[in-house]
N, C-alpha and C positions, 0 to 999 in steps of 0.2 A: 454365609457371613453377610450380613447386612449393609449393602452399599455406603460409602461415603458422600454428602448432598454436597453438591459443586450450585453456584448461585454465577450464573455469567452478568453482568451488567454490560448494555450495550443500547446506543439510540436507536440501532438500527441494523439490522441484517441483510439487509437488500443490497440488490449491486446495481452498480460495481462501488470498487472502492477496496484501497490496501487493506484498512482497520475491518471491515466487514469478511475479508475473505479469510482474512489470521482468525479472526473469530469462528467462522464458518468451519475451516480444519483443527480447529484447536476443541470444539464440539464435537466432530467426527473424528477426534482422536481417544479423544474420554470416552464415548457412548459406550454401552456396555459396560462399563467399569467401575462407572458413578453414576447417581441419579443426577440426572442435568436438569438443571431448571436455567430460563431465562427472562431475565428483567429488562422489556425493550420501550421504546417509546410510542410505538404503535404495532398493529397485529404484525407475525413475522407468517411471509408466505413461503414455505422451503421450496416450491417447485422450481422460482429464478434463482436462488441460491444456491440448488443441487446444478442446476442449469447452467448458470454463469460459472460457479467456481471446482464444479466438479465433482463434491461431494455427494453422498449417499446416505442426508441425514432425511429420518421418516418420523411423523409428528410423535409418534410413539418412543420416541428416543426421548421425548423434552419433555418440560412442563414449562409452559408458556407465562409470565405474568407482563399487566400493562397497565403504564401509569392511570390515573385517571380520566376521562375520556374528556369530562367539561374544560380540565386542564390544558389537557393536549391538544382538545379545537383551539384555547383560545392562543395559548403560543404558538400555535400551526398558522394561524390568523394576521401572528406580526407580519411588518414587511422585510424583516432581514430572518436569515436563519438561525438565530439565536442558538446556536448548538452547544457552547457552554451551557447556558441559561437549562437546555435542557438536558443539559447532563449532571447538571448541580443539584437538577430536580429528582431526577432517575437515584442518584446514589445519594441522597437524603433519605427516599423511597428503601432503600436496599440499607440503610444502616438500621431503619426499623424493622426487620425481618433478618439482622442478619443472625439472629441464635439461633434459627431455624436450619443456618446451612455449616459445613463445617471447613467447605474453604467459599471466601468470594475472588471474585478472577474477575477484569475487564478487559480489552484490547484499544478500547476508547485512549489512552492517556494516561498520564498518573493519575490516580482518586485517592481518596479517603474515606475510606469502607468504615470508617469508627473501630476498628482492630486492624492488624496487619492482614493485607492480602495478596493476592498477584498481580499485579498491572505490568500489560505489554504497549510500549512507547514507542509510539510514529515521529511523532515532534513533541516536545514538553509544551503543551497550552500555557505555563506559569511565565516561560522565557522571553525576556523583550531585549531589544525591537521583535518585533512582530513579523514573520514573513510577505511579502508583500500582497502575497494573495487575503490575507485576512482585512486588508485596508481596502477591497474591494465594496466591504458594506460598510464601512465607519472612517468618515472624513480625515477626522481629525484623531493623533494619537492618545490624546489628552479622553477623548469618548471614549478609546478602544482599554484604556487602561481603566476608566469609571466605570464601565461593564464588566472588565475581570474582575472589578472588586467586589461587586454585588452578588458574582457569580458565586466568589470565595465567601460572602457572608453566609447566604442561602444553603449551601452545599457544607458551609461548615469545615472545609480546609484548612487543614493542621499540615503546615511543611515537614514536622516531626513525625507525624503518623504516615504520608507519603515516604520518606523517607526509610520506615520500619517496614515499607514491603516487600515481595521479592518483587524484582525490578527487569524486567525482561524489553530489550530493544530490535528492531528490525537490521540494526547496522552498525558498527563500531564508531561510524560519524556521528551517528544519534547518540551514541553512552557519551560520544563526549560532549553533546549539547546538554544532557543529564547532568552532568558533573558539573559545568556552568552555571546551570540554574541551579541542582542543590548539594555540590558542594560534594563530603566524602559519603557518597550512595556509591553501595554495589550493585551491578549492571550485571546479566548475559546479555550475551548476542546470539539471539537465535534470528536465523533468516528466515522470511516465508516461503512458504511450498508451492512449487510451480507443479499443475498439479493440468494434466494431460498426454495421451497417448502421443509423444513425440517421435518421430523417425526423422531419420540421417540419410537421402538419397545423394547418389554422388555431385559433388561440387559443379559438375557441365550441366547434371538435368537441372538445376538449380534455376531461376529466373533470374536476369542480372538486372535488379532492381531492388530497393531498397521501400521499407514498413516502418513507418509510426504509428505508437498504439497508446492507445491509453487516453483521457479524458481531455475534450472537446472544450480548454478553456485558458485564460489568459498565460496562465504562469507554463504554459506546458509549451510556449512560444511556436507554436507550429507554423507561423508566417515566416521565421529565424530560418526553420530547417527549408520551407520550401524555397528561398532566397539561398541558400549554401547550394543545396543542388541543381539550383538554375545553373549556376557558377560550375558544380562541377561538369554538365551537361555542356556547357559554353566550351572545358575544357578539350571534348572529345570524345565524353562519355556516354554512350548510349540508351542513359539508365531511367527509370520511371518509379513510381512513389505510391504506394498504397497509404493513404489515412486511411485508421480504422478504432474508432472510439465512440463515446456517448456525449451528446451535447452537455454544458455542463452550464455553457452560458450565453443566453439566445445572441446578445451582439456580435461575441467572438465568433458562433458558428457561422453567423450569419457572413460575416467578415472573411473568414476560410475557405466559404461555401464559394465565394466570391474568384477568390483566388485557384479554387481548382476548375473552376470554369474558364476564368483565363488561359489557364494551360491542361487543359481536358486534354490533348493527346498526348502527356506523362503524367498526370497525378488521377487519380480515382480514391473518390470519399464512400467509405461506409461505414455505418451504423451497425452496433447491437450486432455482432456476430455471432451466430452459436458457435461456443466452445470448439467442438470439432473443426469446424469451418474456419476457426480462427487459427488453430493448430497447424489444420494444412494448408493454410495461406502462409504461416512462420517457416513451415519445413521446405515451403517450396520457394521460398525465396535467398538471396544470399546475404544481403545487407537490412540492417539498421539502423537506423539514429533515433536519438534523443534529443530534444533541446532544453529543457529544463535545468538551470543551473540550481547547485543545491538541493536535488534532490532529497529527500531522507532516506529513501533504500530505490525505487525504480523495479516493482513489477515486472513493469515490459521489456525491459531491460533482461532480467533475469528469465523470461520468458524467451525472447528472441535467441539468445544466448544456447538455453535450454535445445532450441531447437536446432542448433548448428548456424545459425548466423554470425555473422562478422559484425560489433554493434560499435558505431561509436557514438560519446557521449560527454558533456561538458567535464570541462576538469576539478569536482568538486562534489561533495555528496557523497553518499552511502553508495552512490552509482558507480561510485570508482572502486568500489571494493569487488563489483559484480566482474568485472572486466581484469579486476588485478592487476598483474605485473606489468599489462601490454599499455605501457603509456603512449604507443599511436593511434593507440582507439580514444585517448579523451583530450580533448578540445581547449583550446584558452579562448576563443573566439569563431566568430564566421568566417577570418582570413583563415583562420590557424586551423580550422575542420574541411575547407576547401584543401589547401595543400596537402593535407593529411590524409584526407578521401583519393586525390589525385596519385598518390605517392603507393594505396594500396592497390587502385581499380586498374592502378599501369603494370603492375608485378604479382604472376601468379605464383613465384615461388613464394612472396609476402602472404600472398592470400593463405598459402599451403602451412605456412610457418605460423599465420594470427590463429586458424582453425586448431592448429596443433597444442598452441600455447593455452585458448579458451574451455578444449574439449574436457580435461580433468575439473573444472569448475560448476562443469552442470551439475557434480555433485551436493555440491553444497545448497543447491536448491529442493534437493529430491524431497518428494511429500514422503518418504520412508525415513530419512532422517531427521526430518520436523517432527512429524508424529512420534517418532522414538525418543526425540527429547523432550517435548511435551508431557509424556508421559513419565518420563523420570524427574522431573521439575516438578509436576504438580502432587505425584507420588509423595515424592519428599518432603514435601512443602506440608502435606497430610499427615503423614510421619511423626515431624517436629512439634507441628500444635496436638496430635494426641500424646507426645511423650512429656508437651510442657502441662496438661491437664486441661487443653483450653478446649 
Protein backbone atom coordinates (compact mmCIF):
# COMPACT_ATOMS: atom_id res chain seq x y z
CA UNK A 1 0.00 0.00 0.00
CA UNK A 2 1.40 3.23 -0.95
CA UNK A 3 2.37 5.59 1.76
CA UNK A 4 0.62 8.68 2.64
CA UNK A 5 2.94 12.18 1.89
CA UNK A 6 3.20 14.21 5.31
CA UNK A 7 4.73 17.88 4.26
CA UNK A 8 6.35 19.27 7.85
CA UNK A 9 6.76 23.03 7.53
CA UNK A 10 9.31 24.25 9.85
CA UNK A 11 12.09 27.28 10.00
CA UNK A 12 14.12 25.21 11.54
CA UNK A 13 15.29 22.05 13.25
CA UNK A 14 18.20 22.77 15.16
CA UNK A 15 18.48 22.91 18.71
CA UNK A 16 17.61 23.63 20.99
CA UNK A 17 14.22 24.96 21.33
CA UNK A 18 10.52 23.43 22.51
CA UNK A 19 8.97 24.04 18.79
CA UNK A 20 12.09 22.16 17.15
CA UNK A 21 12.19 19.25 19.42
CA UNK A 22 8.05 18.53 19.06
CA UNK A 23 9.01 18.56 15.51
CA UNK A 24 11.98 16.49 15.90
CA UNK A 25 9.69 13.42 17.70
CA UNK A 26 6.67 14.24 15.95
CA UNK A 27 9.00 13.08 12.61
CA UNK A 28 10.31 10.20 14.50
CA UNK A 29 7.06 9.18 15.29
CA UNK A 30 5.62 9.00 11.66
CA UNK A 31 8.88 7.64 9.96
CA UNK A 32 8.22 4.53 8.43
CA UNK A 33 4.57 5.01 8.15
CA UNK A 34 4.60 8.01 5.80
CA UNK A 35 6.67 9.60 3.37
CA UNK A 36 8.09 12.63 5.23
CA UNK A 37 9.17 15.47 3.61
CA UNK A 38 10.48 18.70 5.12
CA UNK A 39 10.12 22.45 4.28
CA UNK A 40 12.76 24.31 6.31
CA UNK A 41 14.38 27.51 6.05
CA UNK A 42 17.83 26.43 5.79
CA UNK A 43 19.86 22.99 5.33
CA UNK A 44 18.47 20.69 8.37
CA UNK A 45 21.74 18.83 9.88
CA UNK A 46 20.08 15.62 11.81
CA UNK A 47 23.29 14.66 13.63
CA UNK A 48 22.61 17.91 16.59
CA UNK A 49 19.09 17.06 16.37
CA UNK A 50 19.45 13.19 17.03
CA UNK A 51 22.04 14.49 19.43
CA UNK A 52 20.32 17.17 21.46
CA UNK A 53 16.73 15.64 21.52
CA UNK A 54 17.23 12.14 21.35
CA UNK A 55 15.86 10.85 18.43
CA UNK A 56 16.99 8.42 15.65
CA UNK A 57 15.96 10.20 12.53
CA UNK A 58 18.53 9.12 9.42
CA UNK A 59 18.41 11.39 6.18
CA UNK A 60 16.86 8.41 4.55
CA UNK A 61 13.72 8.81 6.49
CA UNK A 62 13.03 12.51 4.86
CA UNK A 63 13.00 14.44 1.81
CA UNK A 64 14.39 17.59 2.58
CA UNK A 65 13.26 20.95 0.70
CA UNK A 66 14.64 24.65 1.11
CA UNK A 67 13.47 27.91 0.65
CA UNK A 68 15.40 29.84 -1.95
CA UNK A 69 18.92 30.51 -1.08
CA UNK A 70 19.27 34.38 -2.50
CA UNK A 71 16.02 34.70 -0.29
CA UNK A 72 17.34 33.22 2.61
CA UNK A 73 20.88 35.19 2.61
CA UNK A 74 19.16 38.11 2.20
CA UNK A 75 16.53 37.92 5.33
CA UNK A 76 19.47 35.91 7.26
CA UNK A 77 21.21 39.56 6.48
CA UNK A 78 18.58 41.71 8.56
CA UNK A 79 19.37 42.93 11.86
CA UNK A 80 16.59 41.46 13.85
CA UNK A 81 15.41 37.84 13.47
CA UNK A 82 12.57 38.35 11.43
CA UNK A 83 11.11 34.72 12.18
CA UNK A 84 7.54 35.55 11.25
CA UNK A 85 8.69 37.19 8.20
CA UNK A 86 10.16 33.91 7.61
CA UNK A 87 7.72 31.81 8.27
CA UNK A 88 5.11 33.77 6.21
CA UNK A 89 7.63 33.01 3.50
CA UNK A 90 8.19 29.13 4.24
CA UNK A 91 4.20 28.51 4.20
CA UNK A 92 3.48 30.69 1.06
CA UNK A 93 6.40 28.19 -0.27
CA UNK A 94 4.26 25.20 1.01
CA UNK A 95 0.81 26.27 -0.19
CA UNK A 96 2.42 26.14 -3.67
CA UNK A 97 3.28 22.37 -3.42
CA UNK A 98 0.69 21.71 -1.25
CA UNK A 99 -1.37 19.03 -3.79
CA UNK A 100 1.74 17.24 -3.83
CA UNK A 101 1.15 16.09 -0.12
CA UNK A 102 -1.80 14.75 1.48
CA UNK A 103 -1.61 16.01 4.90
CA UNK A 104 0.64 19.53 5.83
CA UNK A 105 1.68 19.67 9.65
CA UNK A 106 3.89 22.43 11.38
CA UNK A 107 5.03 22.72 15.07
CA UNK A 108 5.94 26.47 14.24
CA UNK A 109 2.41 28.18 15.47
CA UNK A 110 -0.81 28.50 13.82
CA UNK A 111 -0.50 28.66 9.72
CA UNK A 112 -2.37 28.81 6.85
CA UNK A 113 -1.53 25.86 4.71
CA UNK A 114 -4.36 27.37 2.07
CA UNK A 115 -6.57 24.01 3.03
CA UNK A 116 -6.93 22.74 6.54
CA UNK A 117 -3.87 21.18 8.26
CA UNK A 118 -2.31 20.31 11.53
CA UNK A 119 -0.59 23.05 13.63
CA UNK A 120 0.93 22.43 16.90
CA UNK A 121 0.90 25.85 19.35
CA UNK A 122 3.59 27.02 21.64
CA UNK A 123 2.17 30.63 21.98
CA UNK A 124 -0.40 32.07 19.19
CA UNK A 125 2.18 34.60 17.22
CA UNK A 126 -1.61 36.48 16.27
CA UNK A 127 -2.10 37.30 20.22
CA UNK A 128 -1.47 40.72 21.53
CA UNK A 129 0.11 42.19 23.99
CA UNK A 130 3.07 40.58 22.89
CA UNK A 131 5.07 38.67 25.44
CA UNK A 132 7.79 40.69 26.62
CA UNK A 133 10.55 38.72 25.04
CA UNK A 134 9.37 39.69 21.42
CA UNK A 135 9.84 43.52 22.50
CA UNK A 136 13.40 42.57 22.69
CA UNK A 137 13.95 43.59 18.98
CA UNK A 138 11.16 46.09 18.18
CA UNK A 139 10.91 49.37 20.29
CA UNK A 140 7.85 50.29 20.05
CA UNK A 141 4.42 48.21 19.95
CA UNK A 142 2.95 50.22 17.23
CA UNK A 143 6.44 48.58 14.93
CA UNK A 144 5.74 45.20 16.40
CA UNK A 145 1.99 45.17 15.26
CA UNK A 146 3.06 46.86 11.47
CA UNK A 147 5.23 43.89 11.08
CA UNK A 148 2.55 41.21 11.99
CA UNK A 149 0.73 42.80 9.35
CA UNK A 150 2.99 42.60 6.51
CA UNK A 151 3.80 39.28 7.87
CA UNK A 152 -0.27 38.33 7.58
CA UNK A 153 -0.21 40.02 3.89
CA UNK A 154 2.84 37.98 2.46
CA UNK A 155 1.76 34.74 4.11
CA UNK A 156 -1.76 35.20 3.15
CA UNK A 157 -3.43 34.56 6.63
CA UNK A 158 -7.01 33.73 6.82
CA UNK A 159 -8.18 33.60 10.58
CA UNK A 160 -10.98 31.17 9.12
CA UNK A 161 -8.52 28.83 7.46
CA UNK A 162 -6.41 28.69 10.77
CA UNK A 163 -9.13 28.22 12.52
CA UNK A 164 -10.34 24.95 10.04
CA UNK A 165 -7.13 23.04 11.41
CA UNK A 166 -6.70 20.52 13.75
CA UNK A 167 -5.29 22.51 16.39
CA UNK A 168 -2.76 20.72 18.79
CA UNK A 169 -1.07 22.71 21.97
CA UNK A 170 1.75 21.94 24.37
CA UNK A 171 -0.52 22.87 27.55
CA UNK A 172 -4.08 23.50 28.66
CA UNK A 173 -2.76 27.22 29.50
CA UNK A 174 -1.83 27.68 25.92
CA UNK A 175 -5.61 26.26 24.52
CA UNK A 176 -6.66 28.92 26.58
CA UNK A 177 -4.47 31.57 25.00
CA UNK A 178 -5.95 29.99 21.51
CA UNK A 179 -9.41 30.45 22.42
CA UNK A 180 -8.59 34.33 23.26
CA UNK A 181 -7.14 35.02 20.14
CA UNK A 182 -9.47 32.87 17.98
CA UNK A 183 -12.34 32.43 19.67
CA UNK A 184 -14.59 28.96 19.47
CA UNK A 185 -11.39 26.73 17.93
CA UNK A 186 -11.04 23.19 19.11
CA UNK A 187 -7.66 22.45 20.81
CA UNK A 188 -5.78 18.93 22.09
CA UNK A 189 -3.34 19.16 24.45
CA UNK A 190 -0.72 17.02 23.75
CA UNK A 191 2.39 17.51 26.01
CA UNK A 192 5.99 17.11 24.77
CA UNK A 193 8.13 14.13 25.19
CA UNK A 194 10.92 14.14 27.63
CA UNK A 195 12.72 11.78 25.90
CA UNK A 196 16.11 10.11 27.87
CA UNK A 197 17.42 7.26 29.74
CA UNK A 198 16.22 8.61 33.33
CA UNK A 199 17.01 6.67 36.65
CA UNK A 200 15.58 7.14 40.23
CA UNK A 201 18.79 6.65 42.77
CA UNK A 202 17.68 6.91 46.31
CA UNK A 203 16.84 10.29 47.73
CA UNK A 204 20.50 10.39 50.25
CA UNK A 205 22.76 9.62 47.03
CA UNK A 206 21.09 12.54 45.62
CA UNK A 207 23.29 15.92 45.58
CA UNK A 208 21.54 18.47 47.78
CA UNK A 209 21.58 21.18 45.18
CA UNK A 210 19.49 22.39 42.89
CA UNK A 211 19.58 22.81 38.31
CA UNK A 212 18.38 25.45 35.88
CA UNK A 213 18.07 24.57 32.53
CA UNK A 214 17.08 25.79 29.54
CA UNK A 215 18.15 28.94 27.49
CA UNK A 216 20.72 31.51 28.34
CA UNK A 217 18.29 34.67 28.13
CA UNK A 218 16.36 37.57 29.49
CA UNK A 219 12.85 36.24 30.09
CA UNK A 220 14.16 32.98 31.74
CA UNK A 221 15.21 35.41 34.76
CA UNK A 222 18.13 33.50 35.88
CA UNK A 223 19.56 36.59 37.95
CA UNK A 224 15.73 36.10 39.93
CA UNK A 225 16.64 32.35 40.76
CA UNK A 226 20.26 32.99 41.71
CA UNK A 227 19.09 36.10 44.20
CA UNK A 228 16.14 33.33 45.79
CA UNK A 229 18.87 30.91 46.64
CA UNK A 230 21.30 33.40 48.03
CA UNK A 231 18.39 33.81 50.48
CA UNK A 232 17.73 30.47 50.84
CA UNK A 233 21.60 29.65 51.46
CA UNK A 234 21.55 32.76 54.06
CA UNK A 235 18.76 30.70 55.54
CA UNK A 236 20.93 27.69 56.62
CA UNK A 237 20.93 25.89 53.71
CA UNK A 238 23.80 24.28 52.34
CA UNK A 239 22.77 24.10 48.78
CA UNK A 240 24.60 25.06 45.23
CA UNK A 241 23.19 25.71 41.62
CA UNK A 242 24.10 24.23 38.38
CA UNK A 243 23.17 26.61 35.22
CA UNK A 244 23.07 24.65 32.41
CA UNK A 245 21.83 26.04 28.89
CA UNK A 246 22.72 27.79 25.62
CA UNK A 247 23.51 31.42 25.21
CA UNK A 248 20.58 32.95 23.64
CA UNK A 249 21.78 36.54 24.24
CA UNK A 250 25.44 37.67 24.36
CA UNK A 251 24.47 40.80 27.23
CA UNK A 252 22.38 38.54 29.27
CA UNK A 253 25.13 35.81 29.33
CA UNK A 254 27.49 38.00 29.75
CA UNK A 255 25.66 39.47 32.80
CA UNK A 256 25.22 35.78 34.45
CA UNK A 257 28.59 34.89 33.51
CA UNK A 258 29.19 37.69 35.92
CA UNK A 259 27.22 36.54 38.71
CA UNK A 260 28.42 32.96 38.75
CA UNK A 261 31.79 34.19 39.20
CA UNK A 262 30.72 36.20 42.18
CA UNK A 263 29.60 33.18 43.81
CA UNK A 264 31.79 30.37 42.01
CA UNK A 265 31.91 28.41 45.42
CA UNK A 266 27.83 27.49 44.87
CA UNK A 267 26.91 28.22 41.28
CA UNK A 268 28.60 26.37 38.16
CA UNK A 269 27.59 27.56 34.45
CA UNK A 270 27.53 25.17 31.61
CA UNK A 271 26.98 24.92 28.13
CA UNK A 272 25.68 22.62 25.46
CA UNK A 273 25.51 19.53 27.38
CA UNK A 274 25.35 16.18 25.72
CA UNK A 275 22.13 14.58 26.29
CA UNK A 276 23.33 11.82 28.57
CA UNK A 277 25.40 14.20 30.56
CA UNK A 278 22.63 16.20 31.01
CA UNK A 279 20.40 13.37 32.18
CA UNK A 280 22.76 12.45 34.68
CA UNK A 281 23.34 15.77 36.03
CA UNK A 282 19.04 15.81 36.60
CA UNK A 283 19.13 12.25 38.28
CA UNK A 284 21.78 13.17 40.49
CA UNK A 285 20.58 15.85 41.87
CA UNK A 286 17.43 16.69 44.08
CA UNK A 287 16.10 20.09 43.28
CA UNK A 288 15.01 22.46 40.71
CA UNK A 289 13.66 25.83 39.78
CA UNK A 290 12.50 27.76 37.27
CA UNK A 291 11.98 31.37 37.01
CA UNK A 292 10.14 32.28 34.06
CA UNK A 293 6.73 33.50 34.78
CA UNK A 294 4.21 32.39 32.11
CA UNK A 295 5.76 29.97 30.77
CA UNK A 296 3.74 28.19 27.81
CA UNK A 297 4.67 24.56 28.81
CA UNK A 298 8.55 24.37 30.48
CA UNK A 299 10.74 21.51 28.96
CA UNK A 300 12.84 21.63 31.86
CA UNK A 301 10.59 21.68 34.08
CA UNK A 302 9.04 18.52 32.83
CA UNK A 303 12.47 17.20 32.24
CA UNK A 304 13.72 17.72 35.92
CA UNK A 305 10.48 16.28 37.11
CA UNK A 306 11.08 13.28 34.70
CA UNK A 307 14.12 12.63 36.51
CA UNK A 308 12.92 12.58 40.23
CA UNK A 309 13.50 16.01 41.15
CA UNK A 310 11.56 18.21 43.50
CA UNK A 311 10.95 21.45 40.83
CA UNK A 312 9.71 24.65 41.89
CA UNK A 313 8.30 27.03 39.56
CA UNK A 314 6.36 30.52 39.25
CA UNK A 315 2.82 30.47 39.84
CA UNK A 316 1.46 30.58 36.27
CA UNK A 317 1.93 28.99 32.99
CA UNK A 318 1.55 25.73 31.26
CA UNK A 319 4.39 25.10 34.04
CA UNK A 320 1.89 24.66 36.53
CA UNK A 321 0.29 21.83 35.02
CA UNK A 322 3.82 19.96 35.05
CA UNK A 323 3.98 20.14 38.78
CA UNK A 324 -0.04 19.73 39.47
CA UNK A 325 -1.72 19.56 42.48
CA UNK A 326 1.51 20.39 44.53
CA UNK A 327 0.92 24.13 45.05
CA UNK A 328 4.27 24.34 47.29
CA UNK A 329 6.20 23.81 44.40
CA UNK A 330 4.87 27.16 42.59
CA UNK A 331 5.76 30.50 43.54
CA UNK A 332 4.04 34.21 43.63
CA UNK A 333 7.32 35.86 44.03
CA UNK A 334 11.02 35.75 45.38
CA UNK A 335 9.66 36.18 49.06
CA UNK A 336 6.96 33.57 48.46
CA UNK A 337 9.75 30.86 46.74
CA UNK A 338 12.20 31.54 49.52
CA UNK A 339 9.84 30.48 52.27
CA UNK A 340 8.46 27.82 50.25
CA UNK A 341 12.15 26.35 49.40
CA UNK A 342 12.76 26.97 53.25
CA UNK A 343 9.65 25.09 54.32
CA UNK A 344 10.66 22.02 52.13
CA UNK A 345 14.80 21.74 52.33
CA UNK A 346 13.80 21.77 56.57
CA UNK A 347 11.30 18.60 56.25
CA UNK A 348 12.12 15.31 54.90
CA UNK A 349 8.95 13.86 55.42
CA UNK A 350 7.85 16.91 52.97
CA UNK A 351 10.45 15.99 50.62
CA UNK A 352 9.19 12.21 50.87
CA UNK A 353 5.47 13.41 50.46
CA UNK A 354 6.34 16.30 47.17
CA UNK A 355 8.49 13.06 45.46
CA UNK A 356 5.31 10.88 46.11
CA UNK A 357 2.84 13.31 44.85
CA UNK A 358 5.29 14.35 41.50
CA UNK A 359 6.22 10.58 40.85
CA UNK A 360 2.76 9.48 38.87
CA UNK A 361 3.36 12.62 36.49
CA UNK A 362 6.36 11.54 34.66
CA UNK A 363 3.84 9.82 32.82
CA UNK A 364 2.38 12.26 31.00
CA UNK A 365 5.63 13.20 29.53
CA UNK A 366 6.67 9.82 28.44
CA UNK A 367 8.00 9.79 24.57
CA UNK A 368 5.70 6.38 24.40
CA UNK A 369 2.74 8.34 24.99
CA UNK A 370 3.41 11.37 22.62
CA UNK A 371 4.37 9.19 19.82
CA UNK A 372 1.20 7.13 20.47
CA UNK A 373 -0.87 10.02 20.10
CA UNK A 374 0.73 11.55 17.47
CA UNK A 375 0.12 8.75 15.57
CA UNK A 376 -3.57 8.56 16.23
CA UNK A 377 -4.09 12.30 15.37
CA UNK A 378 -2.36 12.35 12.32
CA UNK A 379 -3.82 8.83 11.35
CA UNK A 380 -7.22 10.32 11.68
CA UNK A 381 -6.65 13.50 10.37
CA UNK A 382 -5.51 11.27 7.01
CA UNK A 383 -8.65 9.21 7.30
CA UNK A 384 -11.15 12.21 7.33
CA UNK A 385 -9.65 14.17 4.10
CA UNK A 386 -9.57 10.69 2.11
CA UNK A 387 -13.14 9.86 3.23
CA UNK A 388 -14.14 13.77 2.49
CA UNK A 389 -12.33 13.10 -1.36
CA UNK A 390 -9.67 15.66 -0.70
Amino acid sequence: MKQKKILMIQPSLQPPGGGQSVCAWILQALKGSYDLSVLSWRHVDLAPVNHFFGTSLQAEDITFHAINPILRRTLDSLPTPSSLLKTALLLRHAQALQQRFDVLLTTNNEADFGRPGIQYIHYPWNKFPRPDVDLRWYHFGLAVRGYYQLCRMIGGFSEDRIRENATLVNSNWTAARVQETYGAIKTQTVYPPVAGDFFDPPWPERENGFLCIGRISPEKQIEKIISILRAVRAAGHDVHLHIIGTPDDDAYYARIAGLVREHASWIALEQNLPRPELVRRICSHRYGIHGMPGEHFGMSVAEMLTGGCIVFVPDGGGQTEIVGACAELRYLGPDDAVRKIHAVLSSADEQERLRACLAPRRELFSVERFTHRIREIVDEFAQKRQRAGC
